[in-house]
N, C-alpha and C positions, 0 to 999 in steps of 0.2 A: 576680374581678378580672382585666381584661386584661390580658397578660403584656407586659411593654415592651421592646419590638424591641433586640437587641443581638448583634452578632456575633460566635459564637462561634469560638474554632479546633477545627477536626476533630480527636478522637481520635486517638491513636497507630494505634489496630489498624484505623483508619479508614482513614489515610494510607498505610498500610502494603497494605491492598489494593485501594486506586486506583492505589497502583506496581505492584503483581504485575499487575493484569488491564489496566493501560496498554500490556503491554507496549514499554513504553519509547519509544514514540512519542505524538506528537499523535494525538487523538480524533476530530478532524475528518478525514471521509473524502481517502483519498489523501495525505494530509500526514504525511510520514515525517523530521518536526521530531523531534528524540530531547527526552526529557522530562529526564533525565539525561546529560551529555556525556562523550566518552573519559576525561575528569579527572576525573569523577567531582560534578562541577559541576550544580546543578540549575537548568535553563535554559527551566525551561517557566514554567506558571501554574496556580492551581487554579482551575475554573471551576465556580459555582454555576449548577445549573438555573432556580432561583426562587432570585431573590438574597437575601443574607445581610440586609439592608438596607434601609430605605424609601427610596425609590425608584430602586432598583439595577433593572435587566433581571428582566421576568418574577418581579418579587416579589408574593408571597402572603402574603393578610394574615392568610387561615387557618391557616398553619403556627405551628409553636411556634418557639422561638430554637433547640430540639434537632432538630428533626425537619430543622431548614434546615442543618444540618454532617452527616448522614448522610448513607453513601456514596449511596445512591439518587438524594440529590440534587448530586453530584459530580460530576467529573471535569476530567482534565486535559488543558491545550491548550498549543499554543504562542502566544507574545505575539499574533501575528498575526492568529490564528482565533481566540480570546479576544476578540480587539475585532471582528473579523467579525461575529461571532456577539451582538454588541450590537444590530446590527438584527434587534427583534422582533418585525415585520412578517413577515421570512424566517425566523426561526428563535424559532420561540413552544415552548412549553413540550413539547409533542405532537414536532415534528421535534429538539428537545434529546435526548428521552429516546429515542429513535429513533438517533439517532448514538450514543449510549452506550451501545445494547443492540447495537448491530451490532456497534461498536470491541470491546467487552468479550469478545463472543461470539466472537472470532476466538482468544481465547486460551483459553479453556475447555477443551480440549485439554490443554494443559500445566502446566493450574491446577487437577490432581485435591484437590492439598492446599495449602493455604498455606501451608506450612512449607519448601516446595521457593524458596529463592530465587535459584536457579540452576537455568537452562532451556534449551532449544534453541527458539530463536522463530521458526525456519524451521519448526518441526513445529504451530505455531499455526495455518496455514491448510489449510482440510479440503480441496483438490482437487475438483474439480465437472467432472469429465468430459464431452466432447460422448459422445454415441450415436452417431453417425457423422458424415461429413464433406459432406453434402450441400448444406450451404450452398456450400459452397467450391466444388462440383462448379457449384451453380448458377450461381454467379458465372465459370463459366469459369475458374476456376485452378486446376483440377486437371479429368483426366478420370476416368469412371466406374471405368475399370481401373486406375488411378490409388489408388483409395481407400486400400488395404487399405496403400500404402506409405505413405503419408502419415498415413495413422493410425497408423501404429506411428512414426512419427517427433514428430508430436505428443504422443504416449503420452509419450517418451524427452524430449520437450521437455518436460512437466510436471513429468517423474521428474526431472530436474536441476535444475530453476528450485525444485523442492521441498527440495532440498538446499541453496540459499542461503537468504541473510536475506530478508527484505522490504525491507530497503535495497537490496541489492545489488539485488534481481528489479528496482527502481523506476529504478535506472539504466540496466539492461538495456531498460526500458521507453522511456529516453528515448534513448537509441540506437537503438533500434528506429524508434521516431516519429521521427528525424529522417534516419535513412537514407534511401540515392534509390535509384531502380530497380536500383541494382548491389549494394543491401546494406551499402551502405558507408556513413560518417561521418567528417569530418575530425578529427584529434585535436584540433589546433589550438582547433576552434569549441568542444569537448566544456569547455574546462576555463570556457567563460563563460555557459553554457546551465545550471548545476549550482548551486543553491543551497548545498550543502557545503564545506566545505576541498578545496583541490584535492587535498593529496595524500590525506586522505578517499578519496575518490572515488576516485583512480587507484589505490588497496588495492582498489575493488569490481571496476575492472576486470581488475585482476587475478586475481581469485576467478574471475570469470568469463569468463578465458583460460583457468583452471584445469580448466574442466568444459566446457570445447570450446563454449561458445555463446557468443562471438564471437574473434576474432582482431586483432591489431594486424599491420597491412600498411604495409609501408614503400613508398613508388613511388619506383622512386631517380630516374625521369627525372624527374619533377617536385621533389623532396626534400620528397615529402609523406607525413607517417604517417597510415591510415584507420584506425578500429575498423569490422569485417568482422562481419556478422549472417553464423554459421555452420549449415550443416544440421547436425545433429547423428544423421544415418545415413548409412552409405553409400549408400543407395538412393534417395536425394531426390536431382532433378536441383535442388531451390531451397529454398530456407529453409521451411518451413513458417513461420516465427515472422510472416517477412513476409505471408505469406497473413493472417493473424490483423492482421493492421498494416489491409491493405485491406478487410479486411470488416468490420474496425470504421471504417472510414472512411465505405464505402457506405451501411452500418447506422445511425451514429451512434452506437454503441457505445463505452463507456469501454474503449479499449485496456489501463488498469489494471486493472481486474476480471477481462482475462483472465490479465495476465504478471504481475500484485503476488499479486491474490488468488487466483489460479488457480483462477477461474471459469468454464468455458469453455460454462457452458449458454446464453447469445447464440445458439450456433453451431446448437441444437438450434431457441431458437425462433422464429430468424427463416428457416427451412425451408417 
């Protein structure tokens, strides 16, 4: 007898580790929507792969009513990309489970055991090193004798960006993309460019005043405050961060893969 479609709710120990392997953010790439808020508020959504439902997104009429509340076929989004992700032209069953195996895989690291549920989510992202800097060289932004300082200043840039959140790197990322040739951004424009609380956001800059990769500049003759993309060696005449800005420009490179996910192997293959 065919079983009759009915939607059930996920298990406890179910829900329990779509929160630990969320790490606390939305699922869909780049989108650092927190799934839980400072208050402890839950402010996301749970989003089935093959819906719970007839005729929900991507519903299967082979599954059982169980098979369709396991974690396999879970995960969590924010309101926004929850409804994105209703068009299943772009996002069918094949690129679902593709964004759930990447999101998940970034915390693997800090989810030896379930029972830890306190974590450092800054150590969720494994570092992807370039092999040298020859992109950069080919592009004219650096010279050949040039390398060896700028690789140890991007070294120094990954080692720090690894020590904040992926919140924080994500703002850094958009300070970075909206800087102009001097490295700078106005404060003013920062606090309307940020989907967060403002004063949210002015805690990340501060973290990231804290570990020297950017500064707040005050111009008195103008009575303008900048946030400053900083080298973070003494021996860089210029930011690396911003080299990394323009060769994902020229490239078409997602500049978040290199400063969220610190990913930097781009740099390797478009050599």
């Amino acid at each position: 007898m065919t079983e009759k479609v009915k939607r059930l709710t996920p298990k406890p120990e179910v829900l329990r580790e779509l929160f630990l392997k969320s790490g606390n953010v939305c699922a869909f790439p780049n989108c650092l929507h927190p799934i839980v808020d400072t208050n402890g508020v839950y402010v996301a959504q749970l989003c089935h792969i093959e819906a719970a439902s007839v005729g929900g997104q991507r519903f299967n009429e082979d599954q059982t009513n169980e098979q369709r509340r396991q974690f396999e076929n879970l995960l969590l989004m924010c309101h926004r990309h929850h409804k994105e992700t209703d068009d299943v032209d772009k996002f069918d069953v094949a690129r679902m489970r593709e964004i759930k195996r990447k999101h998940e895989a970034k915390f693997e690291k800090v989810l030896d055991s379930l029972a830890n549920d306190v974590y450092d989510v800054a150590l969720a992202y494994e570092p992807k090193k370039a092999k040298s800097l020859k992109a950069l060289i080919e592009l004219k932004l650096i010279e050949q004798s040039e390398e060896h300082i700028y690789q140890s200043e991007l070294d120094e840039l990954v080692f720090l960006l690894n020590k904040v959140s992926p919140a924080t790197r994500k703002i850094f990322s958009i300070v970075l993309n909206r800087a102009d040739e001097n490295c700078e951004f106005l404060l003013n424009e920062f606090q309307y460019v940020v989907s967060m609380d403002a004063r949210e956001a002015y805690n990340h800059i501060a973290i990231l005043e804290k570990y020297g990769l950017l500064y707040d500049n005050e111009d008195t003759e103008r009575f303008e405050r900048k946030l400053c993309i900083n080298s973070v060696t003494t021996d860089s005449q210029y930011p690396v961060a911003m080299m990394l800005k323009v060769f994902a420009e020229k490239h078409s490179c997602d500049l978040n893969t290199m400063v969220v996910d610190l990913d930097l192997s781009d740099l390797d293959a478009n050599v």
